[in-house]
N, CA, C and O atoms as CSV, one atom per row, in Angstrom:
chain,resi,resn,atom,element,x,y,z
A,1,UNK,N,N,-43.607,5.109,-64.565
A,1,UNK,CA,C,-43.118,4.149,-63.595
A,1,UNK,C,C,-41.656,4.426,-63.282
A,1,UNK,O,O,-40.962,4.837,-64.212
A,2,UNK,N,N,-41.047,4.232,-61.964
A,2,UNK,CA,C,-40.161,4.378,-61.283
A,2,UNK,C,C,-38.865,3.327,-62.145
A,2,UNK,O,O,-39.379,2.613,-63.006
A,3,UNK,N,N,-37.526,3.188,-62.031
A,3,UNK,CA,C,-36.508,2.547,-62.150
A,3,UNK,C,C,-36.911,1.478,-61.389
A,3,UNK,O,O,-36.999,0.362,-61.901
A,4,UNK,N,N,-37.219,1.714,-59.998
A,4,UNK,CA,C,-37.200,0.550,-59.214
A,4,UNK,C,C,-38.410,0.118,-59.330
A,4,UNK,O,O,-38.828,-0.611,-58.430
A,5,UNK,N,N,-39.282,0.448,-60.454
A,5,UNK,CA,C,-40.483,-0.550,-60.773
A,5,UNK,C,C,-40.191,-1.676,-61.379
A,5,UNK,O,O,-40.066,-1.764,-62.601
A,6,UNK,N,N,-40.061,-2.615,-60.584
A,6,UNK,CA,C,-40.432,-4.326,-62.121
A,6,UNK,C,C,-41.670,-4.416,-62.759
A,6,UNK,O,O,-41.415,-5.216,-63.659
A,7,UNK,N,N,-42.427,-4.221,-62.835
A,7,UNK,CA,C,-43.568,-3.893,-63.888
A,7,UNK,C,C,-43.329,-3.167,-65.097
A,7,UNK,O,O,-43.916,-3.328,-66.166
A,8,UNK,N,N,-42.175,-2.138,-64.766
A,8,UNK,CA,C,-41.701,-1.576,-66.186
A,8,UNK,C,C,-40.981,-1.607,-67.367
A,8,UNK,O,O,-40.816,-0.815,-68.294
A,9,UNK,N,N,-40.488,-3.022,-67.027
A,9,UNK,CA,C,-39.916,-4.080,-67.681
A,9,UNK,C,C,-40.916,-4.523,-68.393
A,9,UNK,O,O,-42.062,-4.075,-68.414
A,10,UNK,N,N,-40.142,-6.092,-69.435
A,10,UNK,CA,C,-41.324,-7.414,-69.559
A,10,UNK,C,C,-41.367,-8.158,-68.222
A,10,UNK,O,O,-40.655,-8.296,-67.227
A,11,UNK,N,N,-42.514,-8.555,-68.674
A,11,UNK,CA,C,-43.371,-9.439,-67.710
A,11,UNK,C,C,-41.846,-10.828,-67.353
A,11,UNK,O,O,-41.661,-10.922,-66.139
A,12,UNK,N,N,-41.192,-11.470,-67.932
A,12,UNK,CA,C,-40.022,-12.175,-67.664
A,12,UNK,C,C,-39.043,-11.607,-67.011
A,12,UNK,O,O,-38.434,-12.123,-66.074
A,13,UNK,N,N,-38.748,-9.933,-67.729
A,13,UNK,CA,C,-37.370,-9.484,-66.826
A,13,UNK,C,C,-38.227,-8.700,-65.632
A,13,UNK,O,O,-37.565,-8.672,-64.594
A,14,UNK,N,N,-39.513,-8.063,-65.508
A,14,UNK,CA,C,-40.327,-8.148,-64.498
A,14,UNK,C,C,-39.917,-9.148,-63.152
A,14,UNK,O,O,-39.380,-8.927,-62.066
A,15,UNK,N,N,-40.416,-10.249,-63.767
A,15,UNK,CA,C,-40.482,-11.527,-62.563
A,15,UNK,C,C,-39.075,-11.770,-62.061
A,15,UNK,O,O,-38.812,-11.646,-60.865
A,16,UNK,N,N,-38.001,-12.178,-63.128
A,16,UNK,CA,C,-36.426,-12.174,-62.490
A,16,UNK,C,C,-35.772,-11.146,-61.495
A,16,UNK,O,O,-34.942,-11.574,-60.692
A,17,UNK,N,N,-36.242,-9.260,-61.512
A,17,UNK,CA,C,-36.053,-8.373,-60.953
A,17,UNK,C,C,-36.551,-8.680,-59.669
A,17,UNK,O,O,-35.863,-8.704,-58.648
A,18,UNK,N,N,-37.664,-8.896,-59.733
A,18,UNK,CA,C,-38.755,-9.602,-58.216
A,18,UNK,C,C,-38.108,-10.495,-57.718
A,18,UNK,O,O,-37.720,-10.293,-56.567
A,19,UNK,N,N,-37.797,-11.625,-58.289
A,19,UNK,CA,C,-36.907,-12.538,-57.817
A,19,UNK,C,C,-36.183,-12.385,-57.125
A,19,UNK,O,O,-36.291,-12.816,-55.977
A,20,UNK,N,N,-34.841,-11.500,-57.680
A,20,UNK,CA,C,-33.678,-11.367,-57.634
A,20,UNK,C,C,-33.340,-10.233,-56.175
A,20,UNK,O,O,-32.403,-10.379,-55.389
A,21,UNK,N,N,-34.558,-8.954,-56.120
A,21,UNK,CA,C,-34.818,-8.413,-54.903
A,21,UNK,C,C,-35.584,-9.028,-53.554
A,21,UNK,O,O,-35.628,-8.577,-52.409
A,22,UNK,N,N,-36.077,-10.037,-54.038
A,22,UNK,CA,C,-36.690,-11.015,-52.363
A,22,UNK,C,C,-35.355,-11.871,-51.915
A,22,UNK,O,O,-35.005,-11.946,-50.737
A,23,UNK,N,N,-34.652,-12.504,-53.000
A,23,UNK,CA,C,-33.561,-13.183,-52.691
A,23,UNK,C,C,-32.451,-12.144,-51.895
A,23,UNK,O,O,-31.870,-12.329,-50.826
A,24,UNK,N,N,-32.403,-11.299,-52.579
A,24,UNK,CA,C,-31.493,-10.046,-51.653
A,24,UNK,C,C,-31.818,-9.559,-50.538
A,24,UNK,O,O,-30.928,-9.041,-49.865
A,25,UNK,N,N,-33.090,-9.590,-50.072
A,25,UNK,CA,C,-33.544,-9.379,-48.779
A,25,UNK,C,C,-33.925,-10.111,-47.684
A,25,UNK,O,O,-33.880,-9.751,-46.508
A,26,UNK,N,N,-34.521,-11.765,-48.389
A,26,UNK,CA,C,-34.110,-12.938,-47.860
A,26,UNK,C,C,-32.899,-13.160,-47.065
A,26,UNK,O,O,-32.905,-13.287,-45.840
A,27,UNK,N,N,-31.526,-13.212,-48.053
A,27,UNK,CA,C,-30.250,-12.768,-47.578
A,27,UNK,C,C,-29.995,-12.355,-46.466
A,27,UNK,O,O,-29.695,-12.938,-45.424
A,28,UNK,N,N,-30.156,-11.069,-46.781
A,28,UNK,CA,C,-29.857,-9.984,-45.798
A,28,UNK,C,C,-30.873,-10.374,-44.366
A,28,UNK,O,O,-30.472,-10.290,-43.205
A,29,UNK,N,N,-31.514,-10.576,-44.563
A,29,UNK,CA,C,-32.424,-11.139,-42.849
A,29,UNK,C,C,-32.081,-12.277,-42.254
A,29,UNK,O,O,-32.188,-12.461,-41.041
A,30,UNK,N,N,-31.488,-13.415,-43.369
A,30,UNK,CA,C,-30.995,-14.522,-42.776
A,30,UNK,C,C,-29.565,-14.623,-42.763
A,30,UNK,O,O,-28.977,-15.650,-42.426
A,31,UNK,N,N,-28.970,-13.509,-43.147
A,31,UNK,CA,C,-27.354,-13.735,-42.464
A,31,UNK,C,C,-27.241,-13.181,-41.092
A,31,UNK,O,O,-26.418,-13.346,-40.191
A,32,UNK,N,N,-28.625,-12.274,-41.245
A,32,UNK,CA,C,-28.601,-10.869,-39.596
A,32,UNK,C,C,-29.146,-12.059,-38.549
A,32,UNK,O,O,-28.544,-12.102,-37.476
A,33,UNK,N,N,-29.956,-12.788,-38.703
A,33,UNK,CA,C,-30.811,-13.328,-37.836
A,33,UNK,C,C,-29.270,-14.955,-37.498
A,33,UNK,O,O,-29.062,-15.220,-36.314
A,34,UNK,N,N,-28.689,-15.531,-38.265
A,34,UNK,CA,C,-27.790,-16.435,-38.429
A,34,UNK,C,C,-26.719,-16.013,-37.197
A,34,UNK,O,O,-26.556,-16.616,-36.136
A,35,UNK,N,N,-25.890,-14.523,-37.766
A,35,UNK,CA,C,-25.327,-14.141,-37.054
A,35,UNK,C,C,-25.250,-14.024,-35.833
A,35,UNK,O,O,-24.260,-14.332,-35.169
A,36,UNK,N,N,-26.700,-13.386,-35.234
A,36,UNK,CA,C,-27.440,-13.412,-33.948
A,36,UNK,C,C,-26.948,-14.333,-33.260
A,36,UNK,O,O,-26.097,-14.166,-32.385
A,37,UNK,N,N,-27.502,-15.533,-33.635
A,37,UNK,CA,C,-27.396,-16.991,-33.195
A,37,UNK,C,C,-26.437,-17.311,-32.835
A,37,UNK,O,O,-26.275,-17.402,-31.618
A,38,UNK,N,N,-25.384,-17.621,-33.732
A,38,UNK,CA,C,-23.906,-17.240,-33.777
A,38,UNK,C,C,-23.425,-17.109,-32.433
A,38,UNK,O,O,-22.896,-17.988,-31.754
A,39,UNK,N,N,-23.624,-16.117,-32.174
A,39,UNK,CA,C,-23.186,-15.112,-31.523
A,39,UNK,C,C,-23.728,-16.128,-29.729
A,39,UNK,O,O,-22.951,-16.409,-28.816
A,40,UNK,N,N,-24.990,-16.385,-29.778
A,40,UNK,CA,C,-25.034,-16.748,-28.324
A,40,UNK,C,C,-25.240,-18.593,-28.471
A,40,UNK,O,O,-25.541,-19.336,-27.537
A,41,UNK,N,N,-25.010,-18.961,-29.740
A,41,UNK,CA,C,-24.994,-20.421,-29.934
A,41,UNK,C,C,-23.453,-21.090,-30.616
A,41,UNK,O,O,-23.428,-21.284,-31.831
A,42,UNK,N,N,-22.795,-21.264,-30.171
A,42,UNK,CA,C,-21.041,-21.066,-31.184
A,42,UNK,C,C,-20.700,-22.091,-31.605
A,42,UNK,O,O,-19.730,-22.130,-32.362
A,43,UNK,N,N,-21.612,-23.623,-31.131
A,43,UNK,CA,C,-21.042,-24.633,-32.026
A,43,UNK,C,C,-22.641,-24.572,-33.024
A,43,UNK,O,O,-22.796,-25.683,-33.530
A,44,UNK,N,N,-23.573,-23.795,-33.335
A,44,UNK,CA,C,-24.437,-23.644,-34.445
A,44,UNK,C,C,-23.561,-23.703,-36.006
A,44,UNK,O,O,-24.090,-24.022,-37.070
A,45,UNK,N,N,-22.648,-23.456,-35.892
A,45,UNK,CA,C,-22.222,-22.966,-37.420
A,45,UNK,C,C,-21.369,-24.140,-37.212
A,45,UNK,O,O,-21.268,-24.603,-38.348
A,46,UNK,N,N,-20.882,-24.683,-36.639
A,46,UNK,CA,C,-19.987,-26.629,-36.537
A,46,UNK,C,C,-21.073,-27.415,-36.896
A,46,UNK,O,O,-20.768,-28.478,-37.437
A,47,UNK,N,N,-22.374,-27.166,-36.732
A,47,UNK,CA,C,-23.502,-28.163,-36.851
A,47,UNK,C,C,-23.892,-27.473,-38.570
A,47,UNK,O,O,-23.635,-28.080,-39.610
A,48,UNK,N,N,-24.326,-26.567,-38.520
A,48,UNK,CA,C,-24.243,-25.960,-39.901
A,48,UNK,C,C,-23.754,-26.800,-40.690
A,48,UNK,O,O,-24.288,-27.786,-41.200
A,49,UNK,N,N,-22.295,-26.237,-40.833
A,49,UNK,CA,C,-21.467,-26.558,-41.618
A,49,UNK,C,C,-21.420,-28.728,-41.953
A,49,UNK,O,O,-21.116,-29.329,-42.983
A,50,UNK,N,N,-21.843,-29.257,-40.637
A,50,UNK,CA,C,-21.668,-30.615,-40.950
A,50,UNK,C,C,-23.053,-31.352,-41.364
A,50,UNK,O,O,-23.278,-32.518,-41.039
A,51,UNK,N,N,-23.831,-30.668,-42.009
A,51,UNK,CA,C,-25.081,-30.947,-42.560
A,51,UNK,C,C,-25.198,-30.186,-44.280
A,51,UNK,O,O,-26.142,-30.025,-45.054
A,52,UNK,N,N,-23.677,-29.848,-44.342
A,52,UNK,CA,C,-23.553,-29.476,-45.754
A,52,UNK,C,C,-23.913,-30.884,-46.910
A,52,UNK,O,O,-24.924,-31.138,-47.563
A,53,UNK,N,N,-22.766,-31.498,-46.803
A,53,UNK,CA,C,-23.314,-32.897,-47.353
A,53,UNK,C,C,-25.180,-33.375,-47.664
A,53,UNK,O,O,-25.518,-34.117,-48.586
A,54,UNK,N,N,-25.813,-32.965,-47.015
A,54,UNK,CA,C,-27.422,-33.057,-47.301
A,54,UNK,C,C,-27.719,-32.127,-47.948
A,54,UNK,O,O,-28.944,-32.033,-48.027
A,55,UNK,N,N,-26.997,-31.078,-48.666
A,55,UNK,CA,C,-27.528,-29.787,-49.216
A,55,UNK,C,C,-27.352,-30.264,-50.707
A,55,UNK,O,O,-26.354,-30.754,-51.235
A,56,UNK,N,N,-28.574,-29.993,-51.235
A,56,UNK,CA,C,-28.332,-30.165,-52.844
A,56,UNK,C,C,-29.636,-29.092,-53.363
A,56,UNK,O,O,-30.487,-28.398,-52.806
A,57,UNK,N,N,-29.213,-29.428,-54.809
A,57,UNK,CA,C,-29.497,-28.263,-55.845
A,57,UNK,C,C,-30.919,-28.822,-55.787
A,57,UNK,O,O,-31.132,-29.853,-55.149
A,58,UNK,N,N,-31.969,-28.137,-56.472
A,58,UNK,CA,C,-33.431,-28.249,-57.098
A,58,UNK,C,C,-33.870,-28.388,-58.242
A,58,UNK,O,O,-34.963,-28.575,-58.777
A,59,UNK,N,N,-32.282,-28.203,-58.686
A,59,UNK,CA,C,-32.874,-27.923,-60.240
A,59,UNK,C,C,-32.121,-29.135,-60.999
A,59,UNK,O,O,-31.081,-29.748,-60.762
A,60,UNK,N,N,-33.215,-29.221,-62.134
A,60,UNK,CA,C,-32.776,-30.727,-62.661
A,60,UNK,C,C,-31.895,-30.320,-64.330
A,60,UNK,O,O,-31.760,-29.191,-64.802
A,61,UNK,N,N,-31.546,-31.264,-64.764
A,61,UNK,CA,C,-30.818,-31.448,-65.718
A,61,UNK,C,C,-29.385,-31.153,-65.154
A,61,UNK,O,O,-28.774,-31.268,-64.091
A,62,UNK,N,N,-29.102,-30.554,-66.885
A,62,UNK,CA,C,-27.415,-29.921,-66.956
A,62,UNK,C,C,-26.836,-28.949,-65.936
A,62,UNK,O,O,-25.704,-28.816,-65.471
A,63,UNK,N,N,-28.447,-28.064,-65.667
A,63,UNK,CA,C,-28.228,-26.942,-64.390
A,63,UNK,C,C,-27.832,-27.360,-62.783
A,63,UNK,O,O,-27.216,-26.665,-61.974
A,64,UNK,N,N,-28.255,-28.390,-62.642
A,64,UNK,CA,C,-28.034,-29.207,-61.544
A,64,UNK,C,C,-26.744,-29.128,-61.215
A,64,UNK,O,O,-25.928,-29.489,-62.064
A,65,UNK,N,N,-26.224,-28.591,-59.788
A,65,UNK,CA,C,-24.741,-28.595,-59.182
A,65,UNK,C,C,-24.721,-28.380,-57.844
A,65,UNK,O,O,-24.372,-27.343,-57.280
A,66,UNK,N,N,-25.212,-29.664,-57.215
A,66,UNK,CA,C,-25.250,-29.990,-55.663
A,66,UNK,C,C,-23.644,-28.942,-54.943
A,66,UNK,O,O,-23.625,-28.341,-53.869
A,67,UNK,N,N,-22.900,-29.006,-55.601
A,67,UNK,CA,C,-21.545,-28.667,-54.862
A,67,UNK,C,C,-21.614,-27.448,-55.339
A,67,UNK,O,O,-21.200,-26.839,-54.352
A,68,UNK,N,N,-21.855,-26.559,-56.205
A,68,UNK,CA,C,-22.439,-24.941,-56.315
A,68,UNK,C,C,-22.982,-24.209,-54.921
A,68,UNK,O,O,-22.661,-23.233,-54.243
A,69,UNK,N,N,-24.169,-25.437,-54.889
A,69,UNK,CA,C,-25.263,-24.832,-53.564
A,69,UNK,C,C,-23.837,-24.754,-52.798
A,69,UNK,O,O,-23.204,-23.699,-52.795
A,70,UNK,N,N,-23.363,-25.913,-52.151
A,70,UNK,CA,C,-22.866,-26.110,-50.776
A,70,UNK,C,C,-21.557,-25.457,-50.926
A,70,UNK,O,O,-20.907,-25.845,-49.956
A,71,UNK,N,N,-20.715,-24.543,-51.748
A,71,UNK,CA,C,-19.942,-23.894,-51.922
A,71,UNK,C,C,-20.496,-22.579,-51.293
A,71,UNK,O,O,-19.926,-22.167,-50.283
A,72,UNK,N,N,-21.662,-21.812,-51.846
A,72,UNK,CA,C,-22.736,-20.751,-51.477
A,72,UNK,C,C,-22.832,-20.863,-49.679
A,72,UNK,O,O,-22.940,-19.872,-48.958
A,73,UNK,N,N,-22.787,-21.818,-49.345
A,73,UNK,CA,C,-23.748,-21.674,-48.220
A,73,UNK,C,C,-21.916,-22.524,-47.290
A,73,UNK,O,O,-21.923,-23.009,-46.159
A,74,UNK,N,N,-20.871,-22.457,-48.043
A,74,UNK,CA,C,-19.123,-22.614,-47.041
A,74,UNK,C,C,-19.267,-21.085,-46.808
A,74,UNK,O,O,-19.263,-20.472,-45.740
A,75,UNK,N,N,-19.422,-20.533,-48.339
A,75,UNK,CA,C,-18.694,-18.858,-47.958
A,75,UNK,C,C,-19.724,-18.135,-46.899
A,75,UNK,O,O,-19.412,-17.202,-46.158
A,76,UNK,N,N,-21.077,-18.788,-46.985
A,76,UNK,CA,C,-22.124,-17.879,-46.288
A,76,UNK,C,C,-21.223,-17.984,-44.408
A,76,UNK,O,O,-21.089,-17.059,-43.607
A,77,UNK,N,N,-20.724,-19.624,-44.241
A,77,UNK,CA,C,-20.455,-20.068,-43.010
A,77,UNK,C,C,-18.965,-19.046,-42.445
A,77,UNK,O,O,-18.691,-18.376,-41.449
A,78,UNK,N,N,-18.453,-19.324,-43.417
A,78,UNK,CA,C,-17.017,-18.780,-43.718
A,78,UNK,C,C,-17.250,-17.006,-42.603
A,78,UNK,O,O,-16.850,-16.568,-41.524
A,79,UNK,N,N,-18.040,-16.590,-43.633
A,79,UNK,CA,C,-18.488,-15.060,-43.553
A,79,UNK,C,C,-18.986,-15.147,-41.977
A,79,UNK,O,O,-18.387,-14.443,-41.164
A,80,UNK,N,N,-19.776,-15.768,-41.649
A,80,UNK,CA,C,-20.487,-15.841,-40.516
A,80,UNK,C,C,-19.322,-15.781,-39.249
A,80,UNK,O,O,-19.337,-14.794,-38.514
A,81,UNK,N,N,-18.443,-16.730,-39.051
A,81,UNK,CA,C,-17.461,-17.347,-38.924
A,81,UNK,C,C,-16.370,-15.775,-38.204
A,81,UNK,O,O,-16.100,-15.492,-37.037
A,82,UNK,N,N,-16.041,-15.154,-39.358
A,82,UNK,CA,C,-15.279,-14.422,-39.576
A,82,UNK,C,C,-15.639,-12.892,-38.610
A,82,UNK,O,O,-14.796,-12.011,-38.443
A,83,UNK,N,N,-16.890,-12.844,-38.120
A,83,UNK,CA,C,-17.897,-11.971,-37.952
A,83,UNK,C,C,-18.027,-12.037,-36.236
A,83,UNK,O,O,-18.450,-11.194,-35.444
A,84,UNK,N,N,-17.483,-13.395,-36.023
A,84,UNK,CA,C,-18.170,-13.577,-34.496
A,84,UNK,C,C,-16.412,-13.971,-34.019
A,84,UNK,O,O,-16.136,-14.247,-32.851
């Protein structure tokens, strides 16, 4: 099996590798496709940005950090921002 196999791992660092490469490509399609927008929509990222406040975490307990997410998704705006 290849390096870039996750199967050649455990079955846990398997699944996190999988994870961790859909999230990276996720990413990458929704900053390209964001940008787009951007680009021929210019108060999109003013509306964005003022629907931060409704953004919270999924995950429960101690891990839980509503203002983590919406920090993630200033710099994503920030970046966007910076671009157009």
């Amino acid at each position: 099996m290849s390096e870039s196999d996750p199967t050649a791992a455990s079955p846990d660092t398997a699944e996190v590798i999988a994870a961790r490469r859909r999230e990276m490509a996720v990413e990458h399609l929704l900053f390209g496709a964001l940008r787009h927008l951007a680009g021929r929509h210019p108060g999109m990222l003013d509306e964005l940005e003022d629907s931060l406040p409704h953004l919270w975490d999924r995950s429960e307990g101690t891990s839980r950090d509503d203002e983590a997410v919406r920090e993630i998704a200033r710099r994503f705006i920030k970046s966007l921002r910076a671009e157009s």
